[in-house]
One Martini backbone bead per residue (centre of mass of N, CA, C, O) as a GRO file, in nm:
protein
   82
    1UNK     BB    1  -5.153   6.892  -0.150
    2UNK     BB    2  -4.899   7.078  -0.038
    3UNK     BB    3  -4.731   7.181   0.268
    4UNK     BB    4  -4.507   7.327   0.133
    5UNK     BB    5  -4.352   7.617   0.235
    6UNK     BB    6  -4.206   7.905   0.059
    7UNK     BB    7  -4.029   8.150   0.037
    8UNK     BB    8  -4.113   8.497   0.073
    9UNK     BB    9  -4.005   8.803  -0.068
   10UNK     BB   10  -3.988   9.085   0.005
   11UNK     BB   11  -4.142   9.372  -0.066
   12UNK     BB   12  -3.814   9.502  -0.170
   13UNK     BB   13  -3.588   9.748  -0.310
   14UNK     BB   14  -3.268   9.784  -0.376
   15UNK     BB   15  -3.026  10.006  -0.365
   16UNK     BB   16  -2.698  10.085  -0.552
   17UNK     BB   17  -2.392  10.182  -0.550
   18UNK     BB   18  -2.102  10.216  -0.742
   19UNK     BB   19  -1.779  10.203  -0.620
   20UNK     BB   20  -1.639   9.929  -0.806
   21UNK     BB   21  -1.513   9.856  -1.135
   22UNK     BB   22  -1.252   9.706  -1.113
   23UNK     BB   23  -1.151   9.425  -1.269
   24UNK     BB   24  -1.223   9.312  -1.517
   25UNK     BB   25  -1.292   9.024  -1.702
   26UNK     BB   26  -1.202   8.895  -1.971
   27UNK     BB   27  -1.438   8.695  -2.007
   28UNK     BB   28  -1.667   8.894  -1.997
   29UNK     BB   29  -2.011   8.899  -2.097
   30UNK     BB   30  -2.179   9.205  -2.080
   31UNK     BB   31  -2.258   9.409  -1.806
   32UNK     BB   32  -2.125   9.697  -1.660
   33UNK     BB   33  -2.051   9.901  -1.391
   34UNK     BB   34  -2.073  10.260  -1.318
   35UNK     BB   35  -1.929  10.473  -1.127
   36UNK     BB   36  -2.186  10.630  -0.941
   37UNK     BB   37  -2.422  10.419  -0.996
   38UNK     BB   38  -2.748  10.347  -0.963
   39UNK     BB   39  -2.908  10.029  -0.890
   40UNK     BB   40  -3.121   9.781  -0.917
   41UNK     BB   41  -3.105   9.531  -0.657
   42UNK     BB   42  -2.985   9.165  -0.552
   43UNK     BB   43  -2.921   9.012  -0.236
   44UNK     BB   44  -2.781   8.660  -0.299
   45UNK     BB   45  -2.676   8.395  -0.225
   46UNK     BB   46  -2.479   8.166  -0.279
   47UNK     BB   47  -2.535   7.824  -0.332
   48UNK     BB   48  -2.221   7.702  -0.198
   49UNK     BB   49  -2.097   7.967  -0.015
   50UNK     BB   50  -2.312   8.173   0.097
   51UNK     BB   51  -2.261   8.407  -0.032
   52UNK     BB   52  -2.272   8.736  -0.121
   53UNK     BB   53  -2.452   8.859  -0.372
   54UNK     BB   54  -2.489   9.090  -0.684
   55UNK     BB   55  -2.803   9.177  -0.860
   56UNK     BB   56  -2.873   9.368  -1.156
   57UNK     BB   57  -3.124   9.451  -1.281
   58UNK     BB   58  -3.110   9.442  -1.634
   59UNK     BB   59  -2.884   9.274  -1.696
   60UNK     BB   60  -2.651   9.140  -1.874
   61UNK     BB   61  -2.528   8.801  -1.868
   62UNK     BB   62  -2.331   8.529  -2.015
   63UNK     BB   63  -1.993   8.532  -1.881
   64UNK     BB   64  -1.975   8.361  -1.651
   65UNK     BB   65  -2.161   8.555  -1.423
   66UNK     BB   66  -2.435   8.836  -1.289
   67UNK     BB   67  -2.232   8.877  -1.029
   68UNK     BB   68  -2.158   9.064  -0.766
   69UNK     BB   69  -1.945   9.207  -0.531
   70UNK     BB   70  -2.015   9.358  -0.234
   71UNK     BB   71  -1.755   9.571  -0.270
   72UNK     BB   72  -1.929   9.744  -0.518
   73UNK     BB   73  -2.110   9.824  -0.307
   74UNK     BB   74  -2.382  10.084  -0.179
   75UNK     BB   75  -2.656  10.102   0.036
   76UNK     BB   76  -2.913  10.350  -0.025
   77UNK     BB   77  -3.201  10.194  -0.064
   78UNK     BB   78  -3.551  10.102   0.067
   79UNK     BB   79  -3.861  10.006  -0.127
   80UNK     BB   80  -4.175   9.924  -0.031
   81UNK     BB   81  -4.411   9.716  -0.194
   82UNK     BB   82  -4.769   9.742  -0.276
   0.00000   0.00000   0.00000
């Protein structure tokens, strides 16, 4: 049995208005937000450059890539998860 224990993401939904839609990328092929619309997102680290990205639940995305850059939303709530 391993000893290695995972961090395990705290229970919590969090809310973010699209505050800023412009220059979608040309070769963008998936879902894009919309100025004023709530999604529940996920903020998480790049891999690489360990910047915040925003990830919207539900959204597809085929390429480049599903995240999108924090000045594009504001949180507007967060809601613990029982």
């Amino acid at each position: 049995m391993s000893k290695t224990k995972l961090p395990t993401p705290a229970p919590v939904q969090v809310f973010a208005r699209c505050i800023n839609a412009e220059n979608r990328p040309e070769n963008y092929a998936g879902d894009w937000p919309s100025v004023g619309c709530v999604y529940p997102v996920r903020v998480l680290p790049h891999v690489h450059t360990r910047q915040a990205q925003v990830h919207i639940q539900g959204f597809y995305a085929e390429r480049p890539y599903g995240a999108f850059a924090p000045h594009r939303f504001e949180r507007i709530a967060e809601v613990w998860l029982n």
